[in-house]
C-alpha positions as CSV (number, residue, x, y, z in Angstrom):
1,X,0.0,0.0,0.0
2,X,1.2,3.6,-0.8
3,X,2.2,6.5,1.6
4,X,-0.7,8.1,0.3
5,X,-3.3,5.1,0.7
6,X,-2.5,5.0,4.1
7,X,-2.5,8.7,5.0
8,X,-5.8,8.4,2.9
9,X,-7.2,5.4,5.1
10,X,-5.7,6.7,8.6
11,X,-7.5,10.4,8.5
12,X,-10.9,9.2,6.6
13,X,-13.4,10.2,8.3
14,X,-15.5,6.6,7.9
15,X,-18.7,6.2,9.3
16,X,-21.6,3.8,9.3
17,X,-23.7,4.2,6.5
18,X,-26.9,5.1,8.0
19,X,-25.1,8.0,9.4
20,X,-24.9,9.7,6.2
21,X,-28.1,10.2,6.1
22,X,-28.2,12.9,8.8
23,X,-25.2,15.1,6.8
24,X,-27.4,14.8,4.1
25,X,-30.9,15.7,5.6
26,X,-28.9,18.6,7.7
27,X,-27.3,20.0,4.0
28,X,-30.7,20.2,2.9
29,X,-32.9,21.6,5.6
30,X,-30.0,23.8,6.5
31,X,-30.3,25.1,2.9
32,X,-33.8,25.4,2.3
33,X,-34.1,27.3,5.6
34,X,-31.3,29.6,4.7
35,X,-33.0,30.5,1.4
36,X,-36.6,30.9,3.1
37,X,-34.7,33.2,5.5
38,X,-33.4,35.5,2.7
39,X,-36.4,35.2,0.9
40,X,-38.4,36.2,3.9
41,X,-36.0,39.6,4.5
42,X,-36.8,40.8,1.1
43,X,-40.4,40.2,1.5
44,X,-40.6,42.9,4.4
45,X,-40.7,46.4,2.8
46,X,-42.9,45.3,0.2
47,X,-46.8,45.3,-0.3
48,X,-47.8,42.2,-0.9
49,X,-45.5,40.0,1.2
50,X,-48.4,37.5,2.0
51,X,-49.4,36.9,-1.1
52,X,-45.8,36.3,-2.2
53,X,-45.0,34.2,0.3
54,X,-47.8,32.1,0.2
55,X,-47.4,31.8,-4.1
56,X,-43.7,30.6,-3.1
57,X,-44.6,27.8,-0.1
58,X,-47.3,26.7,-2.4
59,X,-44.7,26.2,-5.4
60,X,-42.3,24.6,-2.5
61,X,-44.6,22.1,-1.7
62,X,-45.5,21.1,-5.3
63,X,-41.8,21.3,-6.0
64,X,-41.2,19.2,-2.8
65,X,-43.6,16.5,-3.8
66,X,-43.3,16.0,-7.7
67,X,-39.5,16.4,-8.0
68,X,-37.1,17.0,-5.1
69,X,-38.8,13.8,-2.6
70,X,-37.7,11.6,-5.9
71,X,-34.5,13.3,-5.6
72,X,-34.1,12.2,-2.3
73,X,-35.1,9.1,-2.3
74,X,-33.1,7.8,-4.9
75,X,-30.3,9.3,-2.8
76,X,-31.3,7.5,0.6
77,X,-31.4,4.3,-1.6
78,X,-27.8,5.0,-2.9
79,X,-27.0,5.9,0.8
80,X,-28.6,2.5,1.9
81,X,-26.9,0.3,-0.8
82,X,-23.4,1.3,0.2
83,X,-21.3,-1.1,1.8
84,X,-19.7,-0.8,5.1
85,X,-18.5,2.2,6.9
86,X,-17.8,4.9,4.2
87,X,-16.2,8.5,3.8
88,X,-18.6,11.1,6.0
89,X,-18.2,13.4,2.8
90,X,-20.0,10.5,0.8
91,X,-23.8,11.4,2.0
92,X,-23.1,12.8,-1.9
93,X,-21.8,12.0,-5.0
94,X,-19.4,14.3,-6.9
95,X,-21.7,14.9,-9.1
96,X,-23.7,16.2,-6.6
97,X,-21.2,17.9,-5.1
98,X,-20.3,19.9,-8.7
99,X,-23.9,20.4,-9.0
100,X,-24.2,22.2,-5.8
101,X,-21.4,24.7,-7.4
102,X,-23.3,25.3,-10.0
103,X,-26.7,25.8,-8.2
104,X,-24.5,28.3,-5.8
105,X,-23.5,29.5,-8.9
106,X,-27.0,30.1,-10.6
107,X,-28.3,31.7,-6.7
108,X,-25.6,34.4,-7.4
109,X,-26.5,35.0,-10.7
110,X,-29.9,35.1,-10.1
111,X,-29.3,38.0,-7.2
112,X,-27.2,39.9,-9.6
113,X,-29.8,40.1,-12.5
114,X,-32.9,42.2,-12.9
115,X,-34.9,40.2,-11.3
116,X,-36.8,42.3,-8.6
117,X,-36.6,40.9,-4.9
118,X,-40.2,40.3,-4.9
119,X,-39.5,38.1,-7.7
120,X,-36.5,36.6,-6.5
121,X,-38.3,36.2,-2.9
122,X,-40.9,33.8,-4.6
123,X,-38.4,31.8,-6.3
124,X,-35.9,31.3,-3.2
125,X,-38.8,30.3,-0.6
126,X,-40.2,27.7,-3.6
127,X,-36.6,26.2,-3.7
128,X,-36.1,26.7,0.1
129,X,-39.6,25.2,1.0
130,X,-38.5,22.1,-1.2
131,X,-35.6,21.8,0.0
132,X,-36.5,21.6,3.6
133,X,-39.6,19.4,3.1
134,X,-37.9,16.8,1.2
135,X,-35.4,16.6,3.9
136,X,-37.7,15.0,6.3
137,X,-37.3,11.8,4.3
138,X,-33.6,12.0,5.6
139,X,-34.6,12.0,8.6
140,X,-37.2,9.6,8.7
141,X,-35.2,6.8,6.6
142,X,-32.3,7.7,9.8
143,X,-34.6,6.8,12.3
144,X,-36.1,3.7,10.6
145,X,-32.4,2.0,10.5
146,X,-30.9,3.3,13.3
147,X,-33.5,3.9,15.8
């Protein structure tokens, strides 16, 4: 074995694989609340912030149920397939990892276009609502296997 494979295999951070499910349920309710949060600021000074806010928990929801659940779920059963203890960092794929950067990426973007905040404030609580929804399944497949 290499110097590297060792170093590698010494400071790996390897747990159980049902434990990879918290990370993963945190990353996303963690991120869905952050977005809501942001959203929610911008929605303060203007007129109508009910009626936006409703329009984007009402897109979160649908969101949550007909795309980002599936998401998850496919995730938790990749999570649940893998054998042994495994890297903490591996509650994703790098593909999901580079995806992230370029969702980050598109968040910026977004914020730095025309786009007025009311705008923007529907579209971040829809994605934050989602987001934070669909983490329950995390949580919930954590607590069937471990609890």
């Amino acid at each position: 074995m290499s110097w590297l494979q060792e170093a590698i295999n010494k400071y790996n951070p390897a747990v159980k694989k049902e434990y990879l499910l918290l990370p993963a349920g945190f990353v996303w309710m963690g991120v869905g609340l952050m977005l809501c949060y942001k959203a929610f600021k911008w929605l303060q000074p203007t007129t109508h912030p009910v009626v936006l806010a409703v329009a984007g928990i009402s897109a979160g929801t649908l969101i949550s149920f007909f795309g980002f659940q599936k998401i998850a779920r496919q995730n938790i059963e990749r999570i649940e397939a893998l054998p042994g203890n495994r890297c903490l960092f591996s509650f994703m794929t790098l593909k999901s990892y580079l995806l992230v950067l370029v969702m980050i990426s598109f968040g910026i973007a977004l914020r730095h276009s025309s786009l007025t905040k009311e705008v923007l404030s529907v579209i971040y609580i829809s994605i934050g609502v989602a987001l934070a929804l669909s983490s329950i399944s995390y949580f919930k497949s954590y607590r069937r296997l471990v609890i």
